[in-house]
C-alpha positions in Angstrom: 16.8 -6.4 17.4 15.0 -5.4 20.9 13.1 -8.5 22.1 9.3 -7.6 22.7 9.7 -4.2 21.9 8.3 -3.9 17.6 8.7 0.0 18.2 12.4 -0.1 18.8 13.1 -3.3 16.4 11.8 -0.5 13.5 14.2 2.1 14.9 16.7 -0.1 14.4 15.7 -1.7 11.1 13.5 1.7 9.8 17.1 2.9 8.2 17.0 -0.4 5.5 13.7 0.8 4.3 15.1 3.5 2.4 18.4 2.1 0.9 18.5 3.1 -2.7 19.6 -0.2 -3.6 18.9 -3.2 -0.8 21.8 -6.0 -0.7 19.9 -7.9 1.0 15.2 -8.8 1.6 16.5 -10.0 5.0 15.6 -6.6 6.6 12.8 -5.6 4.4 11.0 -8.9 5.6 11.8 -8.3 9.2 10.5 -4.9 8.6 7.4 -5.8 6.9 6.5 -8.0 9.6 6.6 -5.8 12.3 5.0 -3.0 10.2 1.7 -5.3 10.3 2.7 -6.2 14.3 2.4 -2.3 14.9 -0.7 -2.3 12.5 1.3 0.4 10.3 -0.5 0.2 6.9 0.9 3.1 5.4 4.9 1.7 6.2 4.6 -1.5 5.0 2.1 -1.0 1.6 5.6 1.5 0.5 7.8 -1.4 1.6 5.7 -4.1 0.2 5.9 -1.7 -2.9 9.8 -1.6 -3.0 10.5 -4.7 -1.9 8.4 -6.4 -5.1 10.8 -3.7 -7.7 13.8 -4.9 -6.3 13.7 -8.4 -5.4 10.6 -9.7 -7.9 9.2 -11.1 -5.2 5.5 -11.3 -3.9 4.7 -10.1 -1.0 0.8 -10.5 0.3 -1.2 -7.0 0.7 -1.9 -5.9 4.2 -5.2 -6.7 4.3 -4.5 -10.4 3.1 -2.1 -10.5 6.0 -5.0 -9.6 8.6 -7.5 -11.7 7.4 -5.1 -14.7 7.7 -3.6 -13.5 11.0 -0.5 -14.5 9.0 3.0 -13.2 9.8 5.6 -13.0 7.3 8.6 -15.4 7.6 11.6 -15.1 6.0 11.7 -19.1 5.1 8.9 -18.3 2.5 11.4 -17.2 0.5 14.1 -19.9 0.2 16.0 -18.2 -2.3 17.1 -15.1 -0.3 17.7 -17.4 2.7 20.2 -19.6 0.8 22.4 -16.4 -1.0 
């Protein structure tokens, strides 16, 4: 993933948005946080959206996200991170 470049980290990532079937939420949350880095609503509410039908997880809305000045980090979900 490009270093201090969000732009070129979703280039690289943008392709595991639209697996049919995701192995793996590592990418989607990696994607999901630098959707909100970019400020790309549209992007991540479709992830978010995908992300809670295949892995039954909860992911907080955009605007919950901005108010908190939160960032999503993959250790909030322990689960994934142990598989």
């Amino acid at each position: 993933m490009s270093v201090n470049d969000p732009q070129r980290a979703i280039e690289i990532l943008d392709v595991q948005a639209n697996v049919e079937h995701p192995d793996s939420p590592v990418p989607c949350l990696y994607l999901l946080d630098l959707y909100r880095v970019v400020n790309d609503k549209p992007k991540y509410d479709n992830l978010r959206e995908r992300f809670v039908i295949f892995f039954n997880e909860n992911v907080p809305e955009f605007a919950a996200l901005t108010q908190e000045n939160g960032v999503l980090h993959v250790e909030r979900y322990p689960y994934w991170t142990e598989r």
